[in-house]
C-alpha positions in Angstrom: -8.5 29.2 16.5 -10.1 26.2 14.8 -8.6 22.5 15.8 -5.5 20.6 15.0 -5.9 17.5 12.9 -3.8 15.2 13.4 -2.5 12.8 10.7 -3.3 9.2 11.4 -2.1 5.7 10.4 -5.1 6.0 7.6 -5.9 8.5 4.9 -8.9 10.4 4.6 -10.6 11.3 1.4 -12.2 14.6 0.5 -14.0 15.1 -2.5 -15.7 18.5 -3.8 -19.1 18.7 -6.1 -21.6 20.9 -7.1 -22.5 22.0 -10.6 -20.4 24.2 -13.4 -20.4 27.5 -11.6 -20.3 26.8 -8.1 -17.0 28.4 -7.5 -15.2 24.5 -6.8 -11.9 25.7 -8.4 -11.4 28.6 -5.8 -12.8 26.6 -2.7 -10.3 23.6 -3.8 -7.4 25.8 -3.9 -8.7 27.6 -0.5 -9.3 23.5 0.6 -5.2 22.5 -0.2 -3.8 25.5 1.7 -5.9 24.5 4.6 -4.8 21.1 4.5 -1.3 22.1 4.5 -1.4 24.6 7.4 -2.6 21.3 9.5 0.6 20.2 8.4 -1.2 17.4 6.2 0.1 15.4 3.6 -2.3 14.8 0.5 -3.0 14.4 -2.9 -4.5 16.5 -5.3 -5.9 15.3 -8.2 -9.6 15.5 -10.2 -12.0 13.0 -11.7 -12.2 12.3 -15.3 -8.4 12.7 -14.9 -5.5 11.9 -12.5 -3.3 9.9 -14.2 -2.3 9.7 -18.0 -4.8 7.9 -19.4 -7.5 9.8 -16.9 -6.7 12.9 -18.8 -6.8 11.3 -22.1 -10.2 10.2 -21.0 -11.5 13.6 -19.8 -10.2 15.3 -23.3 -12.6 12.9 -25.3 -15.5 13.3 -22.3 -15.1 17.5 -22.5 -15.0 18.1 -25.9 -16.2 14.6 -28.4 -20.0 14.1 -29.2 -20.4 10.7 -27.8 -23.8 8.1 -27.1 -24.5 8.7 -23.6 -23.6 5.4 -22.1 -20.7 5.6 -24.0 -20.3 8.7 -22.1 -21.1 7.3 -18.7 -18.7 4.1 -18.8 -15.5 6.3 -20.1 -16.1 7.6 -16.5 -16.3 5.0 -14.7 -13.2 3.6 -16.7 -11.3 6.4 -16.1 -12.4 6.2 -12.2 -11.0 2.7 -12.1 -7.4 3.6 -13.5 -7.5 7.1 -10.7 -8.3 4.7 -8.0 -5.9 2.1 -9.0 -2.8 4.7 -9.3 -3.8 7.4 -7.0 -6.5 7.1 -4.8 -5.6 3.8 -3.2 -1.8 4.1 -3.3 -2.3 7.8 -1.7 -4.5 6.2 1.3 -2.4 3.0 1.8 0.5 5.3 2.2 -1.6 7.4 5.4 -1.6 10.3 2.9 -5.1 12.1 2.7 -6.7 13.1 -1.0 -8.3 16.1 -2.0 -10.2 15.4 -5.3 -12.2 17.8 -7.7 -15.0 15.3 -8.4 -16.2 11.5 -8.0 -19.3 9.2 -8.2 -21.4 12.1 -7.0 -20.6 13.5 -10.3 -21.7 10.7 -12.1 -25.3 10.4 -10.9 -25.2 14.0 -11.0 -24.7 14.3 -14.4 -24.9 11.4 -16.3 -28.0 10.1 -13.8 -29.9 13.1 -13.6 -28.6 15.4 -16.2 -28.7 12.7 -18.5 -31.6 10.4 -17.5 -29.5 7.2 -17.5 -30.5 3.9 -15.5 -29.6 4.6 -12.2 -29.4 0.7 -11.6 -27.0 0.3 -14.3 -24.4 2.8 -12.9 -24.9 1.0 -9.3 -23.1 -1.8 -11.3 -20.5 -0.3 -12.7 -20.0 1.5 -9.1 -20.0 -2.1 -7.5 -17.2 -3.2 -10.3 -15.3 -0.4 -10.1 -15.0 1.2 -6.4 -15.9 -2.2 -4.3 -13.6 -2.6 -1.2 -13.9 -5.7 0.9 -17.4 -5.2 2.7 -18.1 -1.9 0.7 -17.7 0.6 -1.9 -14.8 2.9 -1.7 -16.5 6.3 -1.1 -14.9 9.8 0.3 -15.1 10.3 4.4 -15.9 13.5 3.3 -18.0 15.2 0.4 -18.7 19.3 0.4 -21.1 20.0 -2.3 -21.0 23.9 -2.8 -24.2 24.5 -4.4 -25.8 27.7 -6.3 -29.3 28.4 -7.7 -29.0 27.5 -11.3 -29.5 31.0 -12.3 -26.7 32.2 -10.3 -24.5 28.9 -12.3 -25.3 30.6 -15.6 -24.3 33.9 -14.7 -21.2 32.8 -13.4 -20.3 30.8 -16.4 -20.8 33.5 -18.8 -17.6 35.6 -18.3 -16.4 34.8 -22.2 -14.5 32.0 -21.1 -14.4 28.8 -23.8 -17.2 26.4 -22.3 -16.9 22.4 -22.2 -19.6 20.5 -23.6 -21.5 19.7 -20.4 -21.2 23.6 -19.7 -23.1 24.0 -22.6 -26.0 21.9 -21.8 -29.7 24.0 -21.3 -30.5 25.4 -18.4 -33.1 22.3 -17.6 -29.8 20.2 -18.0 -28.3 22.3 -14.7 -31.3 21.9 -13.1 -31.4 18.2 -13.3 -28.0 17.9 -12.0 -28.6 20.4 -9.2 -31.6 18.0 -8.1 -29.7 15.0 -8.5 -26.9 15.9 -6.1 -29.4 17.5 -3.6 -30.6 13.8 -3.8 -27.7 12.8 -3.2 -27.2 15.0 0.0 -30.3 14.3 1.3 -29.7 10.7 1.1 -26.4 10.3 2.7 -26.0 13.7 5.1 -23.5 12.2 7.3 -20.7 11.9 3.9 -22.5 14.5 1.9 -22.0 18.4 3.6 -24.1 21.1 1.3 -22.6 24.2 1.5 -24.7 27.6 0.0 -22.2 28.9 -2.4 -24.2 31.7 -3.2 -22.7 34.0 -0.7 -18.8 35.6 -0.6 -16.3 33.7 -0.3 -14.9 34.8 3.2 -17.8 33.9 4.7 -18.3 30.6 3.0 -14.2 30.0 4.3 -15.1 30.8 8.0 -17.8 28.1 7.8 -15.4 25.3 6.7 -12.5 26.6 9.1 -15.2 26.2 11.6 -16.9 23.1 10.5 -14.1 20.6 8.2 -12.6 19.4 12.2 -16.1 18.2 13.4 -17.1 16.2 10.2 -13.5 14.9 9.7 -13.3 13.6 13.1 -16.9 12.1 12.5 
């Protein structure tokens, strides 16, 4: 029987990445009714989205042509009105929050996918996510990552794709690398998880795993 967490004074953020593909949607839902067996309060909620004009945002960022630093600052707009109305409410309160995507995403896909300036999104990350001494970043990141050939196949099951969905293959590889950079940069935040396997036995490694690196 895996350990009892307790829920403190203070919130704990979660976020969950990896590219279109990865099987995020089913580990998320898996993530929530975990939570709530450790009898957990938290937040739900997704990046571009969240709140009302969030979702506005991700509409136009799915589906509308745009210039690509157009692209990048509608989500880091949209990042500052989900922090403002969820994220920090939801932590000020003690309550934990479970969100489908955050700045990971962003030099994932708009820094490597895209090619934008790196230096210019550190910026817009210092504007938008700075916190007294530091940036307001997750306790706790699992990127479920997949070979990008195993991505595409997934993908292509007939559904409607989103623009980024889309993309070339190169474009998915480039966004693979970029969070792997990511991980390898910051492994105490950043967990990688190898999605490419069922997902029972991906399960038993978080319901072994998720007490240790949210205690850390």
């Amino acid at each position: 029987m895996s350990a009892q967490i307790s829920q403190g004074p203070q919130g704990r953020f979660i976020s969950v990445e990896g590219v279109d593909g990865a099987g995020k949607s089913t580990q998320l839902a898996w993530l929530a009714d975990w939570l709530s067996g450790q009898g957990i309060r938290f937040v739900s909620t997704r990046e571009p989205g969240g709140t009302p004009l969030g979702e506005k945002l991700r509409a136009l960022l799915l589906n509308e042509p745009m210039h690509l630093e157009t692209e990048a600052l509608l989500m880091f707009a949209s990042r500052r009105e989900h922090l403002a109305q969820v994220v920090e409410p939801a932590l000020a309160r003690g309550d934990w929050v479970l969100c489908d995507r955050f700045s990971d995403a962003t030099y994932a896909y708009q820094g490597g996918g895209r090619g934008l300036d790196l230096a210019k999104f550190a910026a817009l990350e210092t504007l938008v996510q700075q916190r007294g001494d530091g940036l307001l970043q997750p306790h706790l990141t699992l990127l479920f990552d997949v070979p990008p050939e195993v991505s595409a196949a997934r993908m292509a099951n007939g559904r409607e794709l989103d623009r980024f969905e889309r993309e070339a293959a190169d474009f998915h590889t480039r966004v693979r690398d970029a969070y792997l950079r990511r991980a390898a940069a910051d492994p105490a935040r950043i967990k990688v998880i190898d999605a490419n396997r069922g997902i029972a036995t991906i399960q038993a490694e978080l319901t072994a795993c998720l007490p240790e690196w949210l205690a850390a």
